[in-house]
N, C-alpha and C positions, 0 to 999 in steps of 0.2 A: 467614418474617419473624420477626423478635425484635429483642432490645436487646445491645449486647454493647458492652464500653467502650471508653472513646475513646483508639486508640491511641498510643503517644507515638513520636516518631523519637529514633530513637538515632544514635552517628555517622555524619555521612555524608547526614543524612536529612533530608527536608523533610515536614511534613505539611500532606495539604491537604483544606479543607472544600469537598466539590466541591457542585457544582450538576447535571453532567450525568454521567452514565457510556455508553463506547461499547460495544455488541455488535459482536464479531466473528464471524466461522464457527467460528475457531480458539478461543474461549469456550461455545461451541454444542459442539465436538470434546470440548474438554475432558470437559465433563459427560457426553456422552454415553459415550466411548470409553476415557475413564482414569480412572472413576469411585474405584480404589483408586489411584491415584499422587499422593497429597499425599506429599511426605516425613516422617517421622518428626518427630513431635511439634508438628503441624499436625492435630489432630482436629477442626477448624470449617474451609471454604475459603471464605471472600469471595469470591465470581467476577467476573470481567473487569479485564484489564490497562489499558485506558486511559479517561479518563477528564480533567475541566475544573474550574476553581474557583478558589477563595481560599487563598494557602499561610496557615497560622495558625499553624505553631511550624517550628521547626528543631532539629536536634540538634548535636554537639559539633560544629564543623569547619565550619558551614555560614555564610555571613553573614546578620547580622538582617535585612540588605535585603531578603531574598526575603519575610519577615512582610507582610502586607497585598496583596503583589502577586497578580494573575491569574497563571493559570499553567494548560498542559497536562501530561499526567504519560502515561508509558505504565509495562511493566513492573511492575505494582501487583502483580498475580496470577501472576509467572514464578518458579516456587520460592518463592513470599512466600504468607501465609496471608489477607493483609488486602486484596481487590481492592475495584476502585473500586464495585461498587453496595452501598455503604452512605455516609455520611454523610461519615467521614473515609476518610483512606488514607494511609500511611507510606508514601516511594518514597527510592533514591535519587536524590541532587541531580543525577546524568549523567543521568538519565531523567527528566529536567521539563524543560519550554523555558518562558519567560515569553511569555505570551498578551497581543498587542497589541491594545489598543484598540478597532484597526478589524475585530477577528475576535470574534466571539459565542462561550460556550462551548458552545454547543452544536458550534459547528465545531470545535472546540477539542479539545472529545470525541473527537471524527472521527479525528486525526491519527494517533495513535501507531503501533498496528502497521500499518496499512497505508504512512504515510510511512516512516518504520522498514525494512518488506521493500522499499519500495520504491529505499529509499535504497540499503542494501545490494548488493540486485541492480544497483543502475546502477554504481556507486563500488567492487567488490568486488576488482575487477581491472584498477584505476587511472580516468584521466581519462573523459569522454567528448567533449571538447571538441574539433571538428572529425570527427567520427564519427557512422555512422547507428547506430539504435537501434532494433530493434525492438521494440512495447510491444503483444505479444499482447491481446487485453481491457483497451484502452486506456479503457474505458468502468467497469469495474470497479474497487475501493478502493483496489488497491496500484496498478493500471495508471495507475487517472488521476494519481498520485502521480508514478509512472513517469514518466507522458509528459511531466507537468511539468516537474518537475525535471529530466530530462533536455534539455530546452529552455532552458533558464536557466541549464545549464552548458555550451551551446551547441552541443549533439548537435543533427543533422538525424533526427529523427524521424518512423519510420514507425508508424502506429497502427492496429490489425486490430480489427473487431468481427466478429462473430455473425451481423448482418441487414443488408443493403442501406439498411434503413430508420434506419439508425444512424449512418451517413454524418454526416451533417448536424449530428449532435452530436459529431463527431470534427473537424466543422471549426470549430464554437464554442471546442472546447477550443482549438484551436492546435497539432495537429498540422502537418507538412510535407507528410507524404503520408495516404492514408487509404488502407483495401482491407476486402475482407469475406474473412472466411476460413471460410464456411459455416457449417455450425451441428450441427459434432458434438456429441453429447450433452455430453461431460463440458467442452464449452468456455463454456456458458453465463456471460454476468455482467450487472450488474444495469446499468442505465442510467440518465441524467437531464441535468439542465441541467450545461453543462459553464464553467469558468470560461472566463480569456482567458491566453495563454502568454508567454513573453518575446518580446521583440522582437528581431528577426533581426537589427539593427540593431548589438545591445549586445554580441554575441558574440565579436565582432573574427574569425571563423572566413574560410575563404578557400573555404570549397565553393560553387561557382557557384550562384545564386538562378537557377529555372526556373519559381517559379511555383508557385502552390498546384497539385497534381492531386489529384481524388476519382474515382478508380476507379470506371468503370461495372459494376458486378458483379452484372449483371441475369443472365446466361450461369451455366449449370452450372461453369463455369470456378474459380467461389467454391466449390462444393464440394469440388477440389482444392487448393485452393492456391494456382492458377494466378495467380490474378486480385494476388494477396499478391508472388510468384515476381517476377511481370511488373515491378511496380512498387518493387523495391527492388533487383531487379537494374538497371532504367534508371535508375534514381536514382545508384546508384554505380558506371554504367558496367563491370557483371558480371560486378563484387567479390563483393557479399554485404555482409552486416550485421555490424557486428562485433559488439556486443549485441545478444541477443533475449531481452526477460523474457517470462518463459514460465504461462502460469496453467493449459496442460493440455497437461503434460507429456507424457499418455498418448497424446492424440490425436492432437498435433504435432510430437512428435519427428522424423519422417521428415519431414516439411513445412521442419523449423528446421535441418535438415542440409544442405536442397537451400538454403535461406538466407543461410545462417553466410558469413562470408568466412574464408579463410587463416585461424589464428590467434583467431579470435572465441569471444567465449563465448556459452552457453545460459544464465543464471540461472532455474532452477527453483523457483516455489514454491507449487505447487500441481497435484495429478496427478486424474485420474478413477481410473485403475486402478492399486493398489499396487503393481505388479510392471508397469514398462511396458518394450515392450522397446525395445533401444536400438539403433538403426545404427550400428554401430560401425565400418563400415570407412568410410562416406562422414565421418563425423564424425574419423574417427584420419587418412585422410588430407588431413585438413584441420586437424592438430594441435590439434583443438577443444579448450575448455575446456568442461566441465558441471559447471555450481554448483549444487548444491541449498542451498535458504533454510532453516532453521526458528529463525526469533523468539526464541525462549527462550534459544537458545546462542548469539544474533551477541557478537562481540567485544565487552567495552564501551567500548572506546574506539571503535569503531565506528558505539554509539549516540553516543559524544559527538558526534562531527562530522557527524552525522545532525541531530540537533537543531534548530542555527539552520539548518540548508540550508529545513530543514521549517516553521519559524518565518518568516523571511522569507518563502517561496513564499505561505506564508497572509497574511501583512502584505500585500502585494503585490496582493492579488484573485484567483491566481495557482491557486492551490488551495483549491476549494469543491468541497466534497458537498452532493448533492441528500438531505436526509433523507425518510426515507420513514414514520416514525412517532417519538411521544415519548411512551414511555408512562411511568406512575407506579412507585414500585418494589412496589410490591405488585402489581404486574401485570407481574412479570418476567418469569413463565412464560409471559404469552400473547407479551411481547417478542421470547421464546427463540422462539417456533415462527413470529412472524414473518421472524425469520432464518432460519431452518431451510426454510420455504417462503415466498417470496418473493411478495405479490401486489402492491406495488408497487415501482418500485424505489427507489433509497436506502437510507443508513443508517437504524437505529432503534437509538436511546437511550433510556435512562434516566430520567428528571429525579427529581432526592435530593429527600428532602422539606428543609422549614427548620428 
């Protein structure tokens, strides 16, 4: 903890006096894992990319309108020195969305990289409108992102958790289909109260409505896959998925290849084991596509058309996280280790002092 002044945005830039800052894993990684990768002439690192609050200045290029307005911001801490847990933050103006009203900053905190990868992963490889999706850890930051947004661009979405016991919070969210895909180690994610999804109504899509189904996955059946297999092949008549966002690469890959349809892609963004291997002949002769994500490099115009998608889904009620602590900044480090191990689920922020 210390004092350190208050930065200014230079072109291009908005700054903002936040109120809350979000932890990620990927802010957990950092520290942990790339403890020498600041770039050059960066000897202080602010940690954590996103973050909620009051924009109070702007730099050359920017409009005064954003002055006084709420605002999310991600990308604070991606090659930049100044991230959101301290008081201010310099960002650019493609990486803030204006925070409506009906959304608290503390959710606001929430969005950034998890809407962000989520966004990417669905959007990377065009529409998803009239097409299934699968949203591996539909329960988890980027998935419940995932499932969302993919519902409100009118994908039929299938969503996989971890435990049989999770079901039921995959049908608050508003998934199509539910299934459990057992509970490999490295597939764990965190769970909670789930918002509500778009309405199947607003989609104008022409895939036949059948009816919610929740997969009975009482059966060993869930520790293969089976139970996941079953239910998205009967759903597309035994296509496959053209998306599957993926949160354990390691331990799914063979699973997301007997999946995939024709043509389909894998969006990767998050593995258990660095080196996983890859089926490459069920995947090649299915001309698969395999995206891996990582945050820090997406396109920026990328993030731009990310934004409002992510801004509305929260205006809407559409996208809620369940927080699972708010701690002080001087108690950053016990914050870090509640990400790092997980005893309740939810996010855990920040709150800036005044």
């Amino acid at each position: 903890m210390g004092e350190l002044p208050t930065p200014e945005p230079g072109p291009g830039e908005l700054r903002i006096r936040l109120a809350f800052s979000g932890i990620n894993p990927g802010d957990v990684k950092k520290r942990q894992i790339r403890p020498a990768a600041a770039p050059p002439g960066f000897p202080l690192i602010v940690p954590h990319s996103d973050g909620a609050g009051v924009v109070d200045a702007v730099g050359d290029g920017v409009s005064a309108a954003w002055v006084g307005r709420r605002a999310w911001c991600s990308y604070a801490q991606s090659y930049r020195p100044q991230g959101t847990a301290a008081q201010y933050t310099v960002v650019p103006e493609g990486c803030v969305g204006a925070l409506p009203d009906s959304v608290s900053a503390e959710q606001g905190a929430c969005l950034g990289i998890p809407g962000i990868t989520a966004h990417r992963a669905l959007f990377a490889d065009g529409p998803v409108t009239g097409r299934t999706v699968v949203v591996a850890g539909a329960l988890g930051s980027v998935g419940r992102a995932a499932a969302v947004l993919a519902r409100r661009a009118g994908a039929l979405v299938v969503g996989t958790v971890t435990r049989p016991d999770q079901l039921d919070e995959l049908r608050e969210l508003g998934v199509d289909r539910a299934a459990c895909r057992g509970t490999p180690e490295a597939a764990g994610t965190e769970a909670g109260p789930a918002g509500t999804g778009r309405d199947r109504a607003d989609t104008g899509s022409e895939w036949e409505d059948t009816g919610p189904l929740w997969w009975d996955t009482g059966s060993d059946r869930a520790q293969d896959g089976a139970d996941v297999l079953d239910a998205v092949l009967a759903l597309t008549g035994g296509r496959g998925a053209d998306r599957i966002v993926e949160v354990a690469f390691d331990a799914d890959a063979g699973l997301d290849a007997r999946l995939l349809a024709p043509g389909g892609t894998i969006a990767a963004y998050a593995t258990g084991a660095p080196a996983p291997a890859l089926p490459f002949w069920p995947l090649a002769f299915k001309n698969a596509t395999v995206r891996l994500l990582g945050y820090d490099d997406f396109p920026r115009e990328a993030v731009r058309l990310a934004v409002p998608d992510i801004t509305a889904a929260a205006a809407a009620s559409a996208l809620r996280y369940p927080i699972a602590a708010v701690h002080p900044l001087d108690a950053i480090a016990a914050a870090h280790e509640a990400v790092e191990h997980p005893s309740t689920p939810g996010r855990v922020l920040l709150a800036l002092p005044d």
